[in-house]
C-alpha positions as CSV (number, residue, x, y, z in Angstrom):
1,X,-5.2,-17.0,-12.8
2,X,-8.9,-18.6,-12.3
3,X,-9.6,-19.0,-7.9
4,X,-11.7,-21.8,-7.2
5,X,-14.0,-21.1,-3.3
6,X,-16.2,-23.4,-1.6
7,X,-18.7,-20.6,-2.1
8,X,-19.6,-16.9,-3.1
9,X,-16.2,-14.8,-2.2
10,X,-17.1,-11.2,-2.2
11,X,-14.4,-9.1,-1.9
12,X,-14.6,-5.8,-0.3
13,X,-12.3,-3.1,-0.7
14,X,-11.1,-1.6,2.9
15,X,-9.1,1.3,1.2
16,X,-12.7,3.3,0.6
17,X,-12.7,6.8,1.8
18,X,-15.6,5.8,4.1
19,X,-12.6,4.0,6.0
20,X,-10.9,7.1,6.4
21,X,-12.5,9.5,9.2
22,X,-13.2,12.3,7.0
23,X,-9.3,12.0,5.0
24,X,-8.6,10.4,2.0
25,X,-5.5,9.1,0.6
26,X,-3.3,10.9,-1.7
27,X,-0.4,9.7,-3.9
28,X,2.7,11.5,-5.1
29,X,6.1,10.9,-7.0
30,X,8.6,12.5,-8.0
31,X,9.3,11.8,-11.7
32,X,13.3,10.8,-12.1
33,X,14.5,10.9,-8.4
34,X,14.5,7.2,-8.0
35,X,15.6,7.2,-4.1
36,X,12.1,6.9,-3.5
37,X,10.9,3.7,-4.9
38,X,7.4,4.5,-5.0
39,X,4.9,6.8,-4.5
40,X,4.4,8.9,-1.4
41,X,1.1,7.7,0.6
42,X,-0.3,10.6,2.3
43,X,-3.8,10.7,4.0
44,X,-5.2,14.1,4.5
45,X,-8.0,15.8,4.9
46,X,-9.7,17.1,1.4
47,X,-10.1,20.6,3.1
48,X,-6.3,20.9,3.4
49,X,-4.7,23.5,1.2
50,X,-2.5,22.4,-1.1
51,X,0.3,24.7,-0.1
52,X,-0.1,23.1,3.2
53,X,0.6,20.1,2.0
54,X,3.7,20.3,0.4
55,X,5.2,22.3,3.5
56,X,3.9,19.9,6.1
57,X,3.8,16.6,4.2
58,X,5.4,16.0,1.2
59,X,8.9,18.7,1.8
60,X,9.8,16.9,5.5
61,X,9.4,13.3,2.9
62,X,11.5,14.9,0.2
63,X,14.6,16.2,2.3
64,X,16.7,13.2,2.2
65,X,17.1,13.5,-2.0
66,X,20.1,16.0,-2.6
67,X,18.0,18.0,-4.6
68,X,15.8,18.6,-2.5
69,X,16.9,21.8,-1.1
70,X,16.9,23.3,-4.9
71,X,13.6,22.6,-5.8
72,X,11.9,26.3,-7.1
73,X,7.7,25.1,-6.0
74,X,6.4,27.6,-8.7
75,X,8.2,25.8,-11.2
76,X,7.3,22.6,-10.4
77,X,5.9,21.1,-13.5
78,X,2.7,18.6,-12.3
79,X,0.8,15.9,-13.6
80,X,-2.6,14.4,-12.8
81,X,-3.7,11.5,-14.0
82,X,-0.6,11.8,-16.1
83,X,-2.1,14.5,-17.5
84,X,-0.3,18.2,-17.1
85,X,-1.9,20.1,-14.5
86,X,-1.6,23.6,-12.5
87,X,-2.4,23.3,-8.5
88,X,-3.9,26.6,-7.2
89,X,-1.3,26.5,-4.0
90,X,-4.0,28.8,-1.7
91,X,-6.9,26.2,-2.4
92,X,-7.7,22.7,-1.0
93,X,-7.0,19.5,-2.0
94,X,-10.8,19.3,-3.0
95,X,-11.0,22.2,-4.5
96,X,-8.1,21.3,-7.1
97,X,-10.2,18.7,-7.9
98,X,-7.8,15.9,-6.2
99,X,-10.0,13.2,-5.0
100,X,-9.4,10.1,-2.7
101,X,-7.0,7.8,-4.3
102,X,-5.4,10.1,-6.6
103,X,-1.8,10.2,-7.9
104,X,0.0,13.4,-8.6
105,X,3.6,13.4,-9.9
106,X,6.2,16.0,-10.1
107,X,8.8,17.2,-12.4
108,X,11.5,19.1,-11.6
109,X,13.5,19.4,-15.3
110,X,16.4,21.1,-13.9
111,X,16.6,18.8,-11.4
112,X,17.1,15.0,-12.5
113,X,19.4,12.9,-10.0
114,X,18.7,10.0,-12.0
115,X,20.6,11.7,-14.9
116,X,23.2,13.2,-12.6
117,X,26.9,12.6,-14.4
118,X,30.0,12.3,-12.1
């Protein structure tokens, strides 16, 4: 839909990782556990290990799924950028290549509550 301004509008993004003291953001879903509407919104510093991440960020978020308990970390199937990927759990954030911004889902085949019968 065309905006019509009284003059030059020049829109500037605050979400920048400049705006961020040193973090960045980080996105993450879990693929067919729809109690969580959306994406996680973590922000993070790019030196933390991904390991550390999922124990101190994303696990606590998890915990009120029912299958959250179950879930085996190592065989965790994950996507980046929809594409399949394989975190190095001992390496940071920046050194898996996740940048600011970035969305990272997970799949936990054995584990679909959205499929769950009776």
């Amino acid at each position: 839909m065309p905006v019509a301004t009284l003059g030059d509008y020049t829109a500037v993004p605050r979400d920048r990782v400049e705006n961020f003291a040193g973090k960045q953001l980080l996105y993450v879903s879990w693929d067919r556990h729809l109690l969580f509407a959306a994406p996680f919104l973590l922000c993070l510093p790019p030196e933390t290990p991904f390991g550390e991440m999922l124990e101190g960020a994303l696990q606590p978020l998890l915990q009120a799924d029912p299958d959250a308990a179950a879930i085996d970390w190592q065989a965790v199937e994950w996507l980046k950028g929809n594409r399949p990927w394989v975190p190095d759990f001992n390496t940071s954030l920046a050194a898996n290549g996740i940048g600011h911004k970035e969305q990272l889902r997970l799949r936990t085949p054995a584990l679909n509550s959205l499929c769950r019968l009776g």
